[in-house]
C-alpha positions as CSV (number, residue, x, y, z in Angstrom):
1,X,28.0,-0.3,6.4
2,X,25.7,0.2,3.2
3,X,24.3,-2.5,1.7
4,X,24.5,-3.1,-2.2
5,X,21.5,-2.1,-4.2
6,X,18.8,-4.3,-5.8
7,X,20.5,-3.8,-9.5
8,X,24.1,-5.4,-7.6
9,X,22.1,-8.3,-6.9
10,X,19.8,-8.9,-10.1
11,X,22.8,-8.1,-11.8
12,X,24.2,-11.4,-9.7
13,X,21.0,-13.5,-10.2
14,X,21.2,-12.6,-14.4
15,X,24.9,-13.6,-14.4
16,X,23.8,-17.3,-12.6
17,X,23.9,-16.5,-8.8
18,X,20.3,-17.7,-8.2
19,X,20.9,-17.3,-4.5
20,X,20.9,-13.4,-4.8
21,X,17.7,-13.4,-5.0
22,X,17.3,-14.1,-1.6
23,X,18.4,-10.8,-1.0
24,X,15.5,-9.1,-3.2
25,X,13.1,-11.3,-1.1
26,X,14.4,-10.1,2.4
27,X,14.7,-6.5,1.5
28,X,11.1,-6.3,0.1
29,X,8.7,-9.5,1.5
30,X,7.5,-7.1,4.2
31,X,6.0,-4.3,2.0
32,X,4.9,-6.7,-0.8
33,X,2.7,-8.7,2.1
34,X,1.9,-5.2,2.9
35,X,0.6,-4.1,-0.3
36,X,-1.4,-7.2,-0.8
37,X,-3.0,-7.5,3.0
38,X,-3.5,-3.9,2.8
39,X,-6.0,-4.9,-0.5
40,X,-7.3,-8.5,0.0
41,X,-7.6,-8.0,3.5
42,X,-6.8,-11.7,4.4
43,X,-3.2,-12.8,5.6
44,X,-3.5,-16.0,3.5
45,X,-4.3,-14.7,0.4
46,X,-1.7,-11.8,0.5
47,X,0.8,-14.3,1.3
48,X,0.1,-16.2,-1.6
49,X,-0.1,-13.5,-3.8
50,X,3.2,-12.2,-2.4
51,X,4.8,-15.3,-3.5
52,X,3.2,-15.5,-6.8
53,X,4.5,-12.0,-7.4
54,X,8.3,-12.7,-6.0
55,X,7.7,-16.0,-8.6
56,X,6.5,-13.8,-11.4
57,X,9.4,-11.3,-10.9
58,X,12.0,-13.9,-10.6
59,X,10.9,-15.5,-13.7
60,X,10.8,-12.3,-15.7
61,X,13.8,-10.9,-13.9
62,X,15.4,-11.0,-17.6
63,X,13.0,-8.4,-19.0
64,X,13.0,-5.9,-16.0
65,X,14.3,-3.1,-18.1
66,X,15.8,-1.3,-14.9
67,X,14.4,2.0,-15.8
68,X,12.2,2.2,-12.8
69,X,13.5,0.9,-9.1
70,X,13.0,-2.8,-8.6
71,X,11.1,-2.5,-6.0
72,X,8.5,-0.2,-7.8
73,X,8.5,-2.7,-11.0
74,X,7.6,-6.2,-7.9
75,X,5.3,-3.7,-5.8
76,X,3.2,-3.5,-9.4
77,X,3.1,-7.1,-10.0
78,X,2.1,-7.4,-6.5
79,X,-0.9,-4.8,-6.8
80,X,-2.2,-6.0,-10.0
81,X,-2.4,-9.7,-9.0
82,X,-4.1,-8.7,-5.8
83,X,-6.5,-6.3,-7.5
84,X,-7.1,-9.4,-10.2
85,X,-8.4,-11.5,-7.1
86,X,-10.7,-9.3,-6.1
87,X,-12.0,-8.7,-9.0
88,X,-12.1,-12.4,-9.3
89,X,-13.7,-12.5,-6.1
90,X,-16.5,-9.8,-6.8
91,X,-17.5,-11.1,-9.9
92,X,-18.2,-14.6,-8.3
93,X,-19.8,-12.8,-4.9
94,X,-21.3,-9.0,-6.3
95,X,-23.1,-7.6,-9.1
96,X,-20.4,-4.7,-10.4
97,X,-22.6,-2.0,-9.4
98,X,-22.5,-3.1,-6.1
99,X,-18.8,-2.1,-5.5
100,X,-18.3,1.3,-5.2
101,X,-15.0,3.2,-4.1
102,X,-15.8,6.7,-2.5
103,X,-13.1,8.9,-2.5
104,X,-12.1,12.0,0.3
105,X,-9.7,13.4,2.1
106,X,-7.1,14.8,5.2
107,X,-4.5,17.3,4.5
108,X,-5.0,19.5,8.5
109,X,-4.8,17.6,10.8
110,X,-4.3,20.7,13.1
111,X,-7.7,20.9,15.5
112,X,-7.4,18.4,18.5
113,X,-4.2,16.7,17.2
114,X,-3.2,17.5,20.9
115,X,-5.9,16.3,22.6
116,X,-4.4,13.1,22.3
117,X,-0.7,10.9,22.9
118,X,1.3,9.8,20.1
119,X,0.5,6.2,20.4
120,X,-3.5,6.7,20.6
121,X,-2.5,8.6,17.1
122,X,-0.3,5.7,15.7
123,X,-3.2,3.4,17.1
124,X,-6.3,5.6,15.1
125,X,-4.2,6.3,11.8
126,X,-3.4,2.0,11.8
127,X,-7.4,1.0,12.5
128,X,-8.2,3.9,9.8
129,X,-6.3,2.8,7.1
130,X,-7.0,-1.0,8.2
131,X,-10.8,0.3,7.4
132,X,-10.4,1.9,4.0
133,X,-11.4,0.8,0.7
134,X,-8.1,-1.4,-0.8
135,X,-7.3,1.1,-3.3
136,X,-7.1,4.0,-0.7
137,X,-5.2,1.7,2.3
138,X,-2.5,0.9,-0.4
139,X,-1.9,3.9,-2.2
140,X,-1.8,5.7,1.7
141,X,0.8,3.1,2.5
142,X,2.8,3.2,-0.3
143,X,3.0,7.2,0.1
144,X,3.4,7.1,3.6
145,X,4.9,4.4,5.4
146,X,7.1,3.6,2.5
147,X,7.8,7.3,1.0
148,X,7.4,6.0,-2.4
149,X,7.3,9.4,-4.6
150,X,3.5,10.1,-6.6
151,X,5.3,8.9,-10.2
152,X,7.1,6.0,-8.5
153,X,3.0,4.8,-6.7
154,X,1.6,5.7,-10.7
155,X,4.0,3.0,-11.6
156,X,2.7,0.6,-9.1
157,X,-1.0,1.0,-9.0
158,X,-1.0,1.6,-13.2
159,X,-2.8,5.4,-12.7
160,X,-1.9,9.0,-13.9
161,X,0.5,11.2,-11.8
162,X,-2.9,13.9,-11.2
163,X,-4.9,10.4,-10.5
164,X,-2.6,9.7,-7.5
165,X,-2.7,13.2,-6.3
166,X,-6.1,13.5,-6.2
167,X,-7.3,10.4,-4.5
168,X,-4.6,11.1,-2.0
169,X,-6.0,14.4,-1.2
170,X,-9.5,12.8,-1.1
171,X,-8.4,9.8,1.2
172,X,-6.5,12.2,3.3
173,X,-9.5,14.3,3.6
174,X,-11.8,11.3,4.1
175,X,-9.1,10.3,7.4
176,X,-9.3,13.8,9.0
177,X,-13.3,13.9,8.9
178,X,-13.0,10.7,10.3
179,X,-10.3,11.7,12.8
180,X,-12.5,15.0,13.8
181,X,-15.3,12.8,14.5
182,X,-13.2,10.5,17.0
183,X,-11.9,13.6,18.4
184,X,-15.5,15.2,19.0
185,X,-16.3,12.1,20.5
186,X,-13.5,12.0,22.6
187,X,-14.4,15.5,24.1
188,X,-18.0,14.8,24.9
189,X,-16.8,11.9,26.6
190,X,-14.9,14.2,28.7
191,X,-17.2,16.6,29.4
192,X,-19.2,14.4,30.6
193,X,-17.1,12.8,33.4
């Protein structure tokens, strides 16, 4: 059975049916915490900022132009009011040169990728993108997990098409050093026993 679109329902929600949006909440709460956890790195905040945004986007639900997906128009509000709090946050904690986001890369993954199961993979890549700069964790998640195409992540995180290429290819790169290294480890390990 195929479920109706998001446009079915905010078409519903514009025409009075409030309850529809519901639906936009259930299909899209998970990756919205995502987005926010994935940058404020506390459950509580990205909760609350996940509401806010749902709020935001339900209260502007009449000026969503429908252009872009839905769910690429909430996943921006949800990214710019996460990367307002920490902003908020730095200002009131760090000096602004203090906060610097290095960028790298990981596009072959080929050497040792056998060395080790599937779910000691799954485990590295989570812990690895739990330890990356918000920026980098959310743009990888948005790419990956979600499949969101480059333009439809530009529209999200508010950065050019070649912006969101590169610092991909920099964070992937930054993951397979990082993965090497935790392979290499991994060996000597072995050798040694």
């Amino acid at each position: 059975m195929e479920y109706p679109g998001d446009n079915f329902y905010i078409e519903k929600i514009l025409s009075g049916d409030t309850s529809a949006f519901a639906h936009l909440v259930n299909r899209h709460k998970d990756m919205a915490f995502t987005i926010a956890v994935r940058i404020l790195k506390n459950r509580e905040d990205a909760e609350e900022i996940a509401q806010d945004a749902f709020l935001k986007a339900y209260n502007s639900l009449n000026k969503f132009k429908q252009k872009s997906k839905f769910s690429t128009w909430l996943y921006s509000i949800v990214y710019n009011a996460a990367i307002s709090r920490i902003r908020k946050k730095q200002l009131e904690m760090l000096p602004v040169d203090d906060h610097i986001i290095e960028n790298y890369t990981f596009d072959d993954i080929t050497t040792g990728i056998n060395e080790i199961d599937e779910e000691e993979q799954k485990k590295f890549i989570n812990n690895a993108i739990a330890e990356l700069p918000e920026t980098e964790s959310v743009l990888i998640t948005l790419y990956y997990k979600e499949e969101n195409s480059i333009d439809q992540i530009s529209a999200i995180v508010g950065l050019s098409s070649s912006n969101v290429k590169v610092k991909l290819h920099r964070i992937r790169k930054k993951l397979l050093t990082e993965f090497n290294g935790y392979i290499k480890k991994k060996e000597e390990v072995k050798s040694i026993t």
